[in-house]
C-alpha atoms as an extended CHARMM CRD file, in Angstrom:
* protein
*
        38  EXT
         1         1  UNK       CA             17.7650000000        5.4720000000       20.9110000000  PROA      1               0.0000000000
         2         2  UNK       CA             16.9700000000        1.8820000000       19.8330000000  PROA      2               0.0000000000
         3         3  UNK       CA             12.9910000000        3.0860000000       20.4700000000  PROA      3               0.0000000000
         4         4  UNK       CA             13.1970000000        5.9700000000       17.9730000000  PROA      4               0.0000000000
         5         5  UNK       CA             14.9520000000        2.9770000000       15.6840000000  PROA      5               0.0000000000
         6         6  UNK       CA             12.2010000000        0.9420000000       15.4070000000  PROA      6               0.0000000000
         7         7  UNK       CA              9.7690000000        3.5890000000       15.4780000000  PROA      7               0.0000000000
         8         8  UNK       CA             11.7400000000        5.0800000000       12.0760000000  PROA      8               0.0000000000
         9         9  UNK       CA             11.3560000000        2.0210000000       10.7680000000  PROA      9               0.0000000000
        10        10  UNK       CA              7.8690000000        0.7700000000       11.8200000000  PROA      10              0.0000000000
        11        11  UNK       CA              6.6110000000        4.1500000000       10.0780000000  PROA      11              0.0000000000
        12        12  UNK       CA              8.2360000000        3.0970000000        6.8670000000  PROA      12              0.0000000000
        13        13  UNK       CA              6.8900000000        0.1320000000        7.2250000000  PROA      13              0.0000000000
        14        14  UNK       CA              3.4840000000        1.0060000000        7.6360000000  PROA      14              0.0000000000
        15        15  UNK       CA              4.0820000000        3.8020000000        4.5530000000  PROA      15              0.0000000000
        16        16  UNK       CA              5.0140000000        0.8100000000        2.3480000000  PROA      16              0.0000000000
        17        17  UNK       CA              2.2380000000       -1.0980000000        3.2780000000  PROA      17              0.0000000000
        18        18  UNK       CA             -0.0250000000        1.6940000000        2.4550000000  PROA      18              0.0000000000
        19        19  UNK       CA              1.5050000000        2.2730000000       -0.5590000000  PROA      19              0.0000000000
        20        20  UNK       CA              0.8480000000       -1.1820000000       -1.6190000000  PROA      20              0.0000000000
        21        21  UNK       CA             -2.4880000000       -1.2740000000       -0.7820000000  PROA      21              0.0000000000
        22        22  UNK       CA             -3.0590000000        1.6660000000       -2.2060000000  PROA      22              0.0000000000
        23        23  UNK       CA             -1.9090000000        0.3390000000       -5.6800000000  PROA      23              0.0000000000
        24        24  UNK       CA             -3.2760000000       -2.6100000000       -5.1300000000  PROA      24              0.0000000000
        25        25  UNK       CA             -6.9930000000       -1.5730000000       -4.7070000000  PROA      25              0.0000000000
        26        26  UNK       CA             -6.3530000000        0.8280000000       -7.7320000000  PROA      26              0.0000000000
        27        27  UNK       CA             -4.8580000000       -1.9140000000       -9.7640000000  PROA      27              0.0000000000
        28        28  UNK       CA             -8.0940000000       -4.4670000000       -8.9660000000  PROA      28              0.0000000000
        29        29  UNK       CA            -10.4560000000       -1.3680000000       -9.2460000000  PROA      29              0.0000000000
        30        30  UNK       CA             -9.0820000000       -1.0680000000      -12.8570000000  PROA      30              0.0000000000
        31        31  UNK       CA             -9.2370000000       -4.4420000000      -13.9900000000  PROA      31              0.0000000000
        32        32  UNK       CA            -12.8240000000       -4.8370000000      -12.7110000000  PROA      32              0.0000000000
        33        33  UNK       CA            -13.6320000000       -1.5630000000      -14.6150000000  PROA      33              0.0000000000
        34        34  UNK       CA            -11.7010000000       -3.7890000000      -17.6450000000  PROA      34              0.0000000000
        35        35  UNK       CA            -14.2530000000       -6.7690000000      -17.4080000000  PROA      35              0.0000000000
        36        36  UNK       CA            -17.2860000000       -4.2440000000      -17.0460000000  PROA      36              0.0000000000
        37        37  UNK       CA            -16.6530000000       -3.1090000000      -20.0010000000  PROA      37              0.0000000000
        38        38  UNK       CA            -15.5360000000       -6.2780000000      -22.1960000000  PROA      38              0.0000000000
C-alpha cells in the first residue's frame, strides 16, 4: 500500500520535472533563436 503511494507520487514527480524541463529547454531554445536574430 504505502509502496504503490510513493510510487504514484514519485511518477508525478518525475512527469513534472519533465514537464519543466521540457519548457524550459524550449523557452531558452527560443530566446537564443531571439538574440540570433536581433
Amino acid at each position: 500500500m504505502v509502496q504503490s503511494f510513493v510510487g504514484c507520487w514519485s511518477q508525478i514527480a518525475w512527469y513534472m520535472f519533465g514537464e519543466y524541463c521540457c519548457y524550459l529547454t524550449t523557452l531558452v531554445t527560443g530566446l537564443y533563436n531571439m538574440s540570433l536574430f536581433w
